[in-house]
N, C-alpha and C positions, 0 to 999 in steps of 0.2 A: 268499257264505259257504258253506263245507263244514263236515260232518261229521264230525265223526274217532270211532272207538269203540275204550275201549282194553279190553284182557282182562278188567279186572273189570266190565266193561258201563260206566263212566262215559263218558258222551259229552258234548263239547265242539265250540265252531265255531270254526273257523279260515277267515282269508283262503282265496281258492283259489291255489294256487300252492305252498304254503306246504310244506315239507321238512320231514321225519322228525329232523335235527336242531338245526331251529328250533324244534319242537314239544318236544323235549327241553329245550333251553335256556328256553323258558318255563315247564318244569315244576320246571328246578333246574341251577344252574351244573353240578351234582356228578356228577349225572345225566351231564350233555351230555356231558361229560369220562368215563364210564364206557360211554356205549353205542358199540358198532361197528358192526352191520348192524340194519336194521331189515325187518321183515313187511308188507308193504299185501297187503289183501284173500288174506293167507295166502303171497304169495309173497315171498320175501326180496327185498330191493332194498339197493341204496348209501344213507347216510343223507341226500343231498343229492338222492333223487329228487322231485322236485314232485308233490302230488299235489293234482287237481287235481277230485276228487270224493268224494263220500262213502266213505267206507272205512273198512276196521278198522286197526289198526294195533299190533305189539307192536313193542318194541322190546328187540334182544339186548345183552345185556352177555356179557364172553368167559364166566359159566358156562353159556349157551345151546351146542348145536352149531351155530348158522346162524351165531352170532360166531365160532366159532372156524373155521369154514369158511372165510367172510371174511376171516378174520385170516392162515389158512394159504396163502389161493389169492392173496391180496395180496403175502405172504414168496418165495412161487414165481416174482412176477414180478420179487423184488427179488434173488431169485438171479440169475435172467435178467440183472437189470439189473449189476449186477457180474461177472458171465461174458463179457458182452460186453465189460465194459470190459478185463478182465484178460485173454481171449483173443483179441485182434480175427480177424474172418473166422470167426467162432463162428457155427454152427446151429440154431437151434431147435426141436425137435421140438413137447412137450405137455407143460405144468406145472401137474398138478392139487393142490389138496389133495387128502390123505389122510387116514384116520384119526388118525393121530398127526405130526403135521405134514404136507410136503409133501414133492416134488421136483422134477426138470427132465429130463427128457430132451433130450441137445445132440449136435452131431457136430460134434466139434473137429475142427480146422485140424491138413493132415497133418502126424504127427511128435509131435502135442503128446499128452502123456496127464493127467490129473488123480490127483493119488496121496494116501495119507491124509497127508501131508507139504503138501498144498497146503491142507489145509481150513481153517486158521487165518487165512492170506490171503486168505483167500473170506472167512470170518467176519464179518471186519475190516472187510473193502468194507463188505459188505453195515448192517452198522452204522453204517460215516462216510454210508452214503448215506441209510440212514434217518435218520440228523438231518437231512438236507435240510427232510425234509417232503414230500417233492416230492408235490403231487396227483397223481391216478389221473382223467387225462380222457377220459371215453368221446366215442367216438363212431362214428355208423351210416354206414357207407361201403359205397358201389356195390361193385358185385364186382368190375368190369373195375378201379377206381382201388384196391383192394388188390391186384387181383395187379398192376398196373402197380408200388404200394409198395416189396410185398414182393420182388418182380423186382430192383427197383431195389437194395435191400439185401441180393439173393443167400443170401432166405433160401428155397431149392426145397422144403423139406420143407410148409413154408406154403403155398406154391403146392399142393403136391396137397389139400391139403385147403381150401384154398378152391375149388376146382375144383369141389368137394362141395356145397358148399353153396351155397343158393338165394339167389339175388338179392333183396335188399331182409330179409334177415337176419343179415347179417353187422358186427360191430363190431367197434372196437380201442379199446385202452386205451393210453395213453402217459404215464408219469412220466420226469420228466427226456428225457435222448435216446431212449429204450426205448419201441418201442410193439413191442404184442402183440395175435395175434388172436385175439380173447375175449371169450364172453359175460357177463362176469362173475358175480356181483358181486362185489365190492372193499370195502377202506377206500377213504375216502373223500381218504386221504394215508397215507405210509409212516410220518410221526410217531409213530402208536400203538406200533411194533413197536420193544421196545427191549432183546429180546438173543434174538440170533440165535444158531445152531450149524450148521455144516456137520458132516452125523453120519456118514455113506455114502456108498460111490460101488460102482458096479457097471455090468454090460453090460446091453445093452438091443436087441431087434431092433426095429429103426420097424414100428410097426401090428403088432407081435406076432409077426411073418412072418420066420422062418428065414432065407427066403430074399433079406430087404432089408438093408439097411445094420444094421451095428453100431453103435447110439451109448453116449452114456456117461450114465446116469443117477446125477445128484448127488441126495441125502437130504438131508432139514434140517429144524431144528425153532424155533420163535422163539414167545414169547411178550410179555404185554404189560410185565410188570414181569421185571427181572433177578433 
């Protein structure tokens, strides 16, 4: 047995193993259905991370920023994930959240441009795909077998920056066909996210740098209730 402690000092034992949203669900259906990221030992996590010794634990609902963090960085991949489907041969740059939602940096396939005329069909994707559900499944992979991946999927901007980083720290996340290289964290599934906006679109130089490639940075904002 472990130790869980939550914010107001109550402590309780749970199985080891046992996840941030099974700890929920035993405190209250209501709950479980309201929280999106949770806190071990202060640092955010997915709510499905095991844990697997004593620890503290808060758990975020979207009026936390670690929820909406979560909520935003999980929209970005769900951009991603309908950009690819509507641009095939589409690039990936960096899709962080932001303070008020999120976006994507991408470097479309030549010839193609994205206009405010397109954002309603991005919307759209990205909605029919959040009913899916589709989970967000991590996982930690060698360096040499991402770049082999992402090679393979002729995504080069990934390439350099995996090149960056050190071996035996590197993960990806994949819902539906879409994986991305990302430390997360996420939801736990796209289901939460139930009305999206494509709001922006503008220029972007890769890594900040004048003198790299121009790509196209799409904006967008999603919350949990329409």
């Amino acid at each position: 047995m472990i130790k869980i402690t939550f914010p107001d000092g109550a402590v309780k034992e749970y199985n080891a193993g046992i996840t941030a949203q099974e700890i929920a669900e035993s405190i209250s259906p209501r709950l479980a259905k309201e929280v999106l990221a949770c806190s071990v030992n202060e640092e955010v996590r997915e709510l499905n991370y095991p844990i697997y010794e004593d620890a503290t634990l808060k758990l975020h609902k979207w009026e936390d920023d670690e929820a909406k963090h979560a909520f935003w960085h999980t929209s970005a991949h769900l951009l991603a994930e309908a950009l690819q489907e509507l641009y095939p041969g589409i690039q990936f740059g960096i899709g962080p959240a932001i303070e008020n939602g999120f976006y994507y940096d991408v470097l479309l396939p030549e010839g193609q441009v994205i206009k405010e005329g397109d954002f309603d069909t991005i919307s759209n994707k990205m909605t029919e795909l959040a009913r899916l559900g589709e989970p967000l499944v991590k996982k930690q992979i060698a360096k040499q077998d991402a770049l082999d991946f992402f090679k393979e999927h002729g995504q080069t901007l990934k390439l350099e920056l995996i090149n960056e980083l050190a071996d035996g720290t590197i993960s990806t996340y994949t819902q539906g066909p879409f994986t991305d290289l990302c430390r997360g964290p996420h939801l736990v599934s796209t289901e939460a996210i139930k009305a999206v906006k494509v709001t922006a679109v503008s220029a972007a130089f890769w890594r900040g740098d004048a003198k790299r490639e121009t790509l196209t940075r799409v904006y967008g904002i999603s919350f949990p209730k329409k």
